[in-house]
N, CA and C atoms as a LAMMPS dump frame, in Angstrom:
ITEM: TIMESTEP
0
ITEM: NUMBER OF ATOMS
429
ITEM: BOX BOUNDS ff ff ff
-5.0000000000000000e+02 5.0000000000000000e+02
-5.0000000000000000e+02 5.0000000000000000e+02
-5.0000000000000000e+02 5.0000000000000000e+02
ITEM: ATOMS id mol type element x y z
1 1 1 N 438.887 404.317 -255.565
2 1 2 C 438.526 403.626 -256.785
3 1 3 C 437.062 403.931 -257.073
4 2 1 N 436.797 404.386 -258.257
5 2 2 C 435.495 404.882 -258.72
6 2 3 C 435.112 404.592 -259.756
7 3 1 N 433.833 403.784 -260.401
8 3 2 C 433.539 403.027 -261.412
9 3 3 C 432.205 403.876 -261.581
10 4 1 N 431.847 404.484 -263.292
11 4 2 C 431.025 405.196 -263.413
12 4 3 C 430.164 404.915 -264.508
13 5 1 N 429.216 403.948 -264.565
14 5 2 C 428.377 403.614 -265.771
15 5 3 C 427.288 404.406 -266.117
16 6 1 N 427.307 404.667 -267.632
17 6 2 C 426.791 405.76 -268.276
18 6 3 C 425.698 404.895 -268.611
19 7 1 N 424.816 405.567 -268.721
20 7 2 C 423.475 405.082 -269.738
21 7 3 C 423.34 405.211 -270.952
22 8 1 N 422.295 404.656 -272.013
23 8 2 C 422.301 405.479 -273.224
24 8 3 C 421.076 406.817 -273.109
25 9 1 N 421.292 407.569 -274.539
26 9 2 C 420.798 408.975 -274.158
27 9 3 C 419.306 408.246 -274.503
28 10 1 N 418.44 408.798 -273.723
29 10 2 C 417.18 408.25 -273.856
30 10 3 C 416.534 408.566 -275.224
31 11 1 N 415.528 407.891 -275.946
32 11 2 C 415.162 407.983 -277.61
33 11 3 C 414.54 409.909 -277.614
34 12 1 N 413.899 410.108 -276.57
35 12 2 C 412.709 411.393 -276.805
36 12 3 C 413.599 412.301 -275.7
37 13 1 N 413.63 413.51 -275.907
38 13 2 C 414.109 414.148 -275.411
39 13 3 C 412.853 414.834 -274.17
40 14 1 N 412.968 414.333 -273.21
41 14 2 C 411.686 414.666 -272.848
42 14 3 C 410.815 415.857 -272.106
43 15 1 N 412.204 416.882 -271.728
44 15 2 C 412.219 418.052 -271.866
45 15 3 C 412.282 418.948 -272.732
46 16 1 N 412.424 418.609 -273.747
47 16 2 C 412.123 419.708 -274.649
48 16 3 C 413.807 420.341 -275.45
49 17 1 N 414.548 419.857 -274.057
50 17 2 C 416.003 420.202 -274.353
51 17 3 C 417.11 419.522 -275.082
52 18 1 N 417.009 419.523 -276.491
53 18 2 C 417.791 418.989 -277.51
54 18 3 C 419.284 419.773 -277.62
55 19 1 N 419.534 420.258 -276.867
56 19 2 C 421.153 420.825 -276.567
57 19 3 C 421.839 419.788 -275.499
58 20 1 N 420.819 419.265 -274.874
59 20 2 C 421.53 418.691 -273.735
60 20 3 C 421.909 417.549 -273.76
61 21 1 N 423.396 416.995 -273.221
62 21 2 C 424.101 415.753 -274.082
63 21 3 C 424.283 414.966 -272.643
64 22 1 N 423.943 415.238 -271.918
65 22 2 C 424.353 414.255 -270.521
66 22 3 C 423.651 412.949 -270.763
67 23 1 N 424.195 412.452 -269.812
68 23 2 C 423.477 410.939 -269.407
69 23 3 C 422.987 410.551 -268.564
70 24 1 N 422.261 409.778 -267.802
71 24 2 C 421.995 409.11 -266.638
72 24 3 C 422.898 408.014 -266.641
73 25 1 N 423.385 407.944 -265.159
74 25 2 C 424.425 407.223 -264.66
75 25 3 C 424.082 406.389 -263.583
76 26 1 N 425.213 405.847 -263.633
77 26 2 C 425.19 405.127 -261.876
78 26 3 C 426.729 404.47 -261.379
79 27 1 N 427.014 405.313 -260.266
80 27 2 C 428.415 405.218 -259.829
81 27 3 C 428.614 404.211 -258.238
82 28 1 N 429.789 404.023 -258.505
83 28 2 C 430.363 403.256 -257.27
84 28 3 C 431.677 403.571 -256.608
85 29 1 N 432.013 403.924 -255.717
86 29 2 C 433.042 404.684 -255.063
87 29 3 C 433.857 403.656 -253.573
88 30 1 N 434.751 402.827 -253.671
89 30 2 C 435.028 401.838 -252.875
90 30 3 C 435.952 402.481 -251.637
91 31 1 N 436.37 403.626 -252.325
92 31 2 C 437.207 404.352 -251.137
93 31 3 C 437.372 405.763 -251.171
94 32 1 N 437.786 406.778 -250.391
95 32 2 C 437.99 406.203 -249.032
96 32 3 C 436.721 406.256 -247.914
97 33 1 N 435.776 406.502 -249.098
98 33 2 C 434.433 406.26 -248.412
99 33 3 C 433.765 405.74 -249.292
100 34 1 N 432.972 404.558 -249.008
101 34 2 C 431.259 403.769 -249.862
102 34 3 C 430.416 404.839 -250.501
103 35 1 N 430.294 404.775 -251.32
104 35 2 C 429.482 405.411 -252.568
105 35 3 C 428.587 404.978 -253.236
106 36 1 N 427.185 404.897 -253.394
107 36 2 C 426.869 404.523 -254.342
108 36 3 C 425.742 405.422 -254.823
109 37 1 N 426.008 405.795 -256.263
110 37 2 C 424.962 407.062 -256.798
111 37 3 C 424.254 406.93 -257.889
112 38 1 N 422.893 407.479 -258.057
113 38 2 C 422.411 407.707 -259.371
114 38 3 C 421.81 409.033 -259.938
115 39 1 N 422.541 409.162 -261.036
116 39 2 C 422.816 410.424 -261.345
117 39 3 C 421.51 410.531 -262.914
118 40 1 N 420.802 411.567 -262.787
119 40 2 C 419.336 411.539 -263.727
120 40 3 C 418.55 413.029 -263.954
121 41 1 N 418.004 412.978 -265.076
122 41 2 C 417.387 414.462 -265.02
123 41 3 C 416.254 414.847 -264.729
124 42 1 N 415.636 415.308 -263.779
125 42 2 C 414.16 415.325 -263.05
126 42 3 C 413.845 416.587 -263.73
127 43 1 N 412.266 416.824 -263.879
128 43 2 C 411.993 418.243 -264.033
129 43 3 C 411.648 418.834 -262.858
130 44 1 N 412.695 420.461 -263.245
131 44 2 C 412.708 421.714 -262.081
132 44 3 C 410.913 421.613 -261.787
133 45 1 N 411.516 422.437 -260.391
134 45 2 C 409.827 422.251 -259.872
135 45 3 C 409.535 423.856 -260.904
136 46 1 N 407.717 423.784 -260.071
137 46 2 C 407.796 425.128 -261.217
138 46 3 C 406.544 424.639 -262.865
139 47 1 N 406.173 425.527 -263.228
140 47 2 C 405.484 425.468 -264.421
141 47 3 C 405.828 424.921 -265.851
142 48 1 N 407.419 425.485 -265.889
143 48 2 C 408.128 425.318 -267.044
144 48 3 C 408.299 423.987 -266.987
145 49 1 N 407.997 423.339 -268.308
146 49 2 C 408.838 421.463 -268.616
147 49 3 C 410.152 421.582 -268.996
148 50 1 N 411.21 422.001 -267.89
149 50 2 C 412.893 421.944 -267.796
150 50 3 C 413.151 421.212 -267.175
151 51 1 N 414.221 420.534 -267.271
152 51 2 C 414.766 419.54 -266.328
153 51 3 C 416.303 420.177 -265.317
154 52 1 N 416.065 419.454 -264.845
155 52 2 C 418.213 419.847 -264.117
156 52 3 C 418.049 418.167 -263.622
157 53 1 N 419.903 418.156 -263.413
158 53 2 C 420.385 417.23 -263.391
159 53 3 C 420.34 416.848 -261.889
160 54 1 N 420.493 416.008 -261.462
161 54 2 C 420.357 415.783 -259.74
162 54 3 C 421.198 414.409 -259.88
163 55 1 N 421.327 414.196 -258.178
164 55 2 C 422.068 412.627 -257.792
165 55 3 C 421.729 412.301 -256.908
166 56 1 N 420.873 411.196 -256.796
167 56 2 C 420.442 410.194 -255.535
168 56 3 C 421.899 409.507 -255.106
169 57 1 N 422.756 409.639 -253.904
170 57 2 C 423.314 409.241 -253.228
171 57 3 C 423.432 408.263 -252.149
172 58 1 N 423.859 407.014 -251.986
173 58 2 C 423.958 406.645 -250.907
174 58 3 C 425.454 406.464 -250.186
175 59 1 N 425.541 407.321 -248.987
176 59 2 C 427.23 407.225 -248.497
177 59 3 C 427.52 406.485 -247.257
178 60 1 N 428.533 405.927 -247.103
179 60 2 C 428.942 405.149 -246.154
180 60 3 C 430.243 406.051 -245.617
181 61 1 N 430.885 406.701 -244.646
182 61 2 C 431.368 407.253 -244.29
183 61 3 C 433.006 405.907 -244.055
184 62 1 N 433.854 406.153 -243.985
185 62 2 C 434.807 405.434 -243.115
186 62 3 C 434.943 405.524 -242.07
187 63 1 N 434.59 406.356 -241.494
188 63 2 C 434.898 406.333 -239.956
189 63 3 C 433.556 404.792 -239.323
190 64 1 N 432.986 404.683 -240.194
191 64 2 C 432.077 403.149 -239.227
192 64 3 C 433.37 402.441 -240.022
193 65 1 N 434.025 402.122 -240.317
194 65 2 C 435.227 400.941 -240.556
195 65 3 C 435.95 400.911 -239.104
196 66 1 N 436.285 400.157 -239.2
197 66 2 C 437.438 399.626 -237.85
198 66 3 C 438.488 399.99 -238.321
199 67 1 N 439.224 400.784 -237.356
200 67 2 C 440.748 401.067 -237.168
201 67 3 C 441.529 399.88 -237.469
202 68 1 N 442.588 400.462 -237.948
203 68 2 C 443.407 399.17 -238.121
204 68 3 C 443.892 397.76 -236.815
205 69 1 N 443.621 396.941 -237.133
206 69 2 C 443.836 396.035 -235.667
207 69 3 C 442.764 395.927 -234.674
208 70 1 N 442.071 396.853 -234.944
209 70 2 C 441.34 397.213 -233.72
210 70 3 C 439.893 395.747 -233.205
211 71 1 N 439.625 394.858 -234.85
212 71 2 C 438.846 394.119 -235.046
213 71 3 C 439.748 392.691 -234.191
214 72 1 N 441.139 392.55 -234.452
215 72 2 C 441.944 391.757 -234.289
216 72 3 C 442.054 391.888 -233.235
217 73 1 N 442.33 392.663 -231.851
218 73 2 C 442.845 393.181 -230.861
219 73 3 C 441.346 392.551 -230.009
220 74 1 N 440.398 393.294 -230.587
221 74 2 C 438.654 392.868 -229.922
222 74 3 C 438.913 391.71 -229.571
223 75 1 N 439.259 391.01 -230.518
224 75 2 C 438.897 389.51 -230.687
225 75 3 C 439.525 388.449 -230.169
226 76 1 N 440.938 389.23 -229.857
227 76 2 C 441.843 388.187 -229.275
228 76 3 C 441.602 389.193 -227.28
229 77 1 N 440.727 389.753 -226.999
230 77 2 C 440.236 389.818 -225.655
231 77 3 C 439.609 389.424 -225.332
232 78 1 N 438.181 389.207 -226.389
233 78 2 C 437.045 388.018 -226.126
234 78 3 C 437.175 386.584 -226.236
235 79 1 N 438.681 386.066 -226.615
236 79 2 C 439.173 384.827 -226.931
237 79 3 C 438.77 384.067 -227.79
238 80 1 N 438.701 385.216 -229.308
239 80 2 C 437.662 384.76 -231.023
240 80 3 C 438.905 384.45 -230.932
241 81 1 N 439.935 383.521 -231.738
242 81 2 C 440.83 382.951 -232.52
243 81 3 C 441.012 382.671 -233.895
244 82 1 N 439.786 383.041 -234.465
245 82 2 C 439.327 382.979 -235.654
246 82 3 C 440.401 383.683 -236.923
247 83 1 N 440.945 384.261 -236.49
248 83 2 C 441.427 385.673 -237.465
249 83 3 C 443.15 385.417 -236.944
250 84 1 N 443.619 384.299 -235.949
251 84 2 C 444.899 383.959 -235.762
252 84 3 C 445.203 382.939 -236.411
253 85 1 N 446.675 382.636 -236.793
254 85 2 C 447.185 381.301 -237.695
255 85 3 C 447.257 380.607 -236.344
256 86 1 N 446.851 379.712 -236.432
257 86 2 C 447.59 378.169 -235.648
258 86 3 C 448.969 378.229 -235.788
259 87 1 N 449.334 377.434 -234.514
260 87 2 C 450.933 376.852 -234.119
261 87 3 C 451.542 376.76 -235.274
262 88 1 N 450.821 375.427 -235.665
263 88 2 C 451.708 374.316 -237.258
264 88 3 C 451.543 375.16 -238.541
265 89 1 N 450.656 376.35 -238.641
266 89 2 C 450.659 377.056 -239.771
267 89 3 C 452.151 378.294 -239.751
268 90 1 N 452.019 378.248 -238.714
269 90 2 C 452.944 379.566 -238.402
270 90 3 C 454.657 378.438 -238.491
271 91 1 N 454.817 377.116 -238.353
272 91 2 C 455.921 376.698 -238.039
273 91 3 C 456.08 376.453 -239.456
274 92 1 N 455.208 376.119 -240.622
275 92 2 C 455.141 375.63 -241.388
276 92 3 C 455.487 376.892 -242.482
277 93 1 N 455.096 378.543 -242.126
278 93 2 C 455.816 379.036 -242.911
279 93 3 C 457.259 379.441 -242.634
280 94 1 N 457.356 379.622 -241.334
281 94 2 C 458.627 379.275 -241.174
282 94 3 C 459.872 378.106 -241.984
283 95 1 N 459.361 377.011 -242.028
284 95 2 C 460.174 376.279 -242.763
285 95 3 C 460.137 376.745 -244.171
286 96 1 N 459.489 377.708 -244.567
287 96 2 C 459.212 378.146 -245.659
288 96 3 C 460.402 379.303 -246.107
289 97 1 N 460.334 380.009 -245.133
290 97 2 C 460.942 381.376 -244.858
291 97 3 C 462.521 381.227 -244.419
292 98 1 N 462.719 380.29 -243.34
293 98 2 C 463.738 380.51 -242.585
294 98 3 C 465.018 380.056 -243.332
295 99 1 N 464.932 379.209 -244.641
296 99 2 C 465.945 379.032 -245.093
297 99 3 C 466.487 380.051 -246.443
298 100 1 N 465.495 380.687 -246.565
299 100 2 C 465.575 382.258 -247.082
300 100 3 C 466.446 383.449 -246.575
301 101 1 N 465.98 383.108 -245.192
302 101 2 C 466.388 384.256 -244.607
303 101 3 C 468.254 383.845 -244.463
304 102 1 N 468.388 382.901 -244.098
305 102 2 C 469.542 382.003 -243.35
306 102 3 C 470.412 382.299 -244.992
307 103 1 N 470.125 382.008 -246.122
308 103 2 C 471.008 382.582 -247.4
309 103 3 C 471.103 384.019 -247.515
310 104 1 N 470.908 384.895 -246.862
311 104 2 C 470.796 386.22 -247.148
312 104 3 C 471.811 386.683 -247.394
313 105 1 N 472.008 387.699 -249.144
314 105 2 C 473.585 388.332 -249.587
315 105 3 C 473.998 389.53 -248.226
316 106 1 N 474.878 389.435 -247.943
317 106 2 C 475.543 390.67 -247.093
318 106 3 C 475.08 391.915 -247.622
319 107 1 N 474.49 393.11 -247.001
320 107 2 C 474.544 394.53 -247.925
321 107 3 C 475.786 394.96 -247.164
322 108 1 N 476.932 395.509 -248.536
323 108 2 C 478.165 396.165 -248.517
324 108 3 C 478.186 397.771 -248.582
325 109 1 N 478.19 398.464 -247.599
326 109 2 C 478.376 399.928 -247.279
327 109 3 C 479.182 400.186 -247.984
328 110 1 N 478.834 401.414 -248.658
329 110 2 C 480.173 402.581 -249.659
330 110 3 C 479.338 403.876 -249.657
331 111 1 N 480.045 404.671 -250.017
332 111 2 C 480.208 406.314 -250.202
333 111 3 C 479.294 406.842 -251.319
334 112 1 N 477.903 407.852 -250.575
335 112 2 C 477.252 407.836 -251.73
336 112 3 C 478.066 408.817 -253.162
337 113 1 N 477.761 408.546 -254.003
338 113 2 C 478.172 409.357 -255.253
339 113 3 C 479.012 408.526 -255.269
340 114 1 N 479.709 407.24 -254.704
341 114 2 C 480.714 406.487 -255.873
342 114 3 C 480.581 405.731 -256.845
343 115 1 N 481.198 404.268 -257.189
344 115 2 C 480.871 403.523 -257.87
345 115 3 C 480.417 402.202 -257.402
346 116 1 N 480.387 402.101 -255.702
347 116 2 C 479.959 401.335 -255.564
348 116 3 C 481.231 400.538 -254.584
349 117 1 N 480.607 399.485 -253.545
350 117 2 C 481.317 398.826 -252.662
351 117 3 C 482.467 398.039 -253.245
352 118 1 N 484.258 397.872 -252.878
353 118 2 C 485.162 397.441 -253.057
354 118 3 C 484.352 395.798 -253.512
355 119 1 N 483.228 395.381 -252.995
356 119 2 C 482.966 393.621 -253.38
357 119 3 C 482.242 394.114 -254.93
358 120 1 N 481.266 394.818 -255.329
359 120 2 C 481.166 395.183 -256.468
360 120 3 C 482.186 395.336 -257.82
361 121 1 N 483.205 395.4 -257.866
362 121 2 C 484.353 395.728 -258.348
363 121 3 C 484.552 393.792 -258.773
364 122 1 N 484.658 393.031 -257.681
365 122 2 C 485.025 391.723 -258.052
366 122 3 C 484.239 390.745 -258.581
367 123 1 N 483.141 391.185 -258.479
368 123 2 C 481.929 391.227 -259.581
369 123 3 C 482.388 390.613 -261.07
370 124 1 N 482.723 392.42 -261.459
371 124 2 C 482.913 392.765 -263.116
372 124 3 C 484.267 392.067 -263.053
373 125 1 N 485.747 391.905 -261.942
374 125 2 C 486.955 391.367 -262.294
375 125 3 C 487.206 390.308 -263.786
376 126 1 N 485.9 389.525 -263.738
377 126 2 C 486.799 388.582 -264.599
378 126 3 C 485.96 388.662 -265.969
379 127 1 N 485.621 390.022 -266.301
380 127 2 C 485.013 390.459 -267.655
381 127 3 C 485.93 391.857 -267.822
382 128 1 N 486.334 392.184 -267.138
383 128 2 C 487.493 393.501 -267.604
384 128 3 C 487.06 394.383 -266.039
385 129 1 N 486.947 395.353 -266.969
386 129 2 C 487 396.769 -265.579
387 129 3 C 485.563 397.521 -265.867
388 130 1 N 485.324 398.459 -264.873
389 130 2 C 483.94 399.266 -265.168
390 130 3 C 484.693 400.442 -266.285
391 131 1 N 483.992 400.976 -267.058
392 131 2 C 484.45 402.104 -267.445
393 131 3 C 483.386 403.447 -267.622
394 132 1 N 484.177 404.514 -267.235
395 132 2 C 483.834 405.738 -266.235
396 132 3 C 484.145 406.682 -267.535
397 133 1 N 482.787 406.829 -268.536
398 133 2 C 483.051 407.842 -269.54
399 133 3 C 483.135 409.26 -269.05
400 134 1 N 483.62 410.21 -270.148
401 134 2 C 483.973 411.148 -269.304
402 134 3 C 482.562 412.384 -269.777
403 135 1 N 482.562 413.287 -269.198
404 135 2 C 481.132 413.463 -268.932
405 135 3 C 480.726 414.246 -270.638
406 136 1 N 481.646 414.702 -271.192
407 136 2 C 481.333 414.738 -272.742
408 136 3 C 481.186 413.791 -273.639
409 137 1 N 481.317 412.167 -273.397
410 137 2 C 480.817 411.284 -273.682
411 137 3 C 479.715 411.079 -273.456
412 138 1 N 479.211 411.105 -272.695
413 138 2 C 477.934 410.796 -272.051
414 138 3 C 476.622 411.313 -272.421
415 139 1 N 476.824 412.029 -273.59
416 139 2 C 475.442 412.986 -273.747
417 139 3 C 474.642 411.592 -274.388
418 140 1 N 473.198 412.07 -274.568
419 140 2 C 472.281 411.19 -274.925
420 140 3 C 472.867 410.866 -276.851
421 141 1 N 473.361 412.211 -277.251
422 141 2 C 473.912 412.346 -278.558
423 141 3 C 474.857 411.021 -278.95
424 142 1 N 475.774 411.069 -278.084
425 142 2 C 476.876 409.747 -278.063
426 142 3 C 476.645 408.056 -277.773
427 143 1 N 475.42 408.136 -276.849
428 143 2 C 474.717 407.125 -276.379
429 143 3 C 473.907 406.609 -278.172
């Protein structure tokens, strides 16, 4: 994710260079590495009053992030608890969950490329039948 705010073009051109349409910026980069930049036109070293564009950078690499778990795992060796649910939180989504789970529809196995499991069928029973146009029906034309 990268967020890139433009500046406005400054009033005086202060190089001399009235072709040039850039902006000064300043960006932010949240993954998969820390970013943060400012982007501006300095004048080239040298005699001539030209500018070039440059970017002050600051980067944060990911590799200083913690592996996944790895903060959790620390913590429950040094005996932090901080970052675990309690007993009554954990029983409490349970009562949340478990009568969810305990209604669960059956999944009914069938044959791929058919129309679908023999309980599917009793479904549609008491609105008629499925119907299976035939494949010259079917164009987007007929639809």
């Amino acid at each position: 994710c990268e967020v890139l705010a433009t500046f406005r073009q400054p009033p005086l051109a202060v190089f001399g260079e009235a072709a040039y349409r850039g902006s000064n910026y300043l960006r932010f980069r949240l993954s998969p590495d820390i970013v943060i930049a400012l982007g501006t036109r300095v004048k080239k070293p040298g005699e001539a009053m030209a500018g070039e564009p440059v970017e002050l950078e600051v980067l944060r690499h990911a590799r200083h992030a913690l592996a996944p778990y790895e903060r959790l795992l620390g913590d429950a060796m040094e005996g932090d608890a901080t970052l675990f649910a309690r007993q009554d939180e954990v029983e409490a989504a349970w009562e949340v969950v478990d009568p969810v789970l305990g209604n669960a529809a059956p999944v009914h196995e069938y044959e791929p490329g058919s129309w679908g499991p023999a309980e599917a069928d009793a479904l549609i029973a008491p609105h008629g039948d499925w119907y299976d146009p035939p494949a010259t029906e079917a164009t987007p034309q007929a639809l």
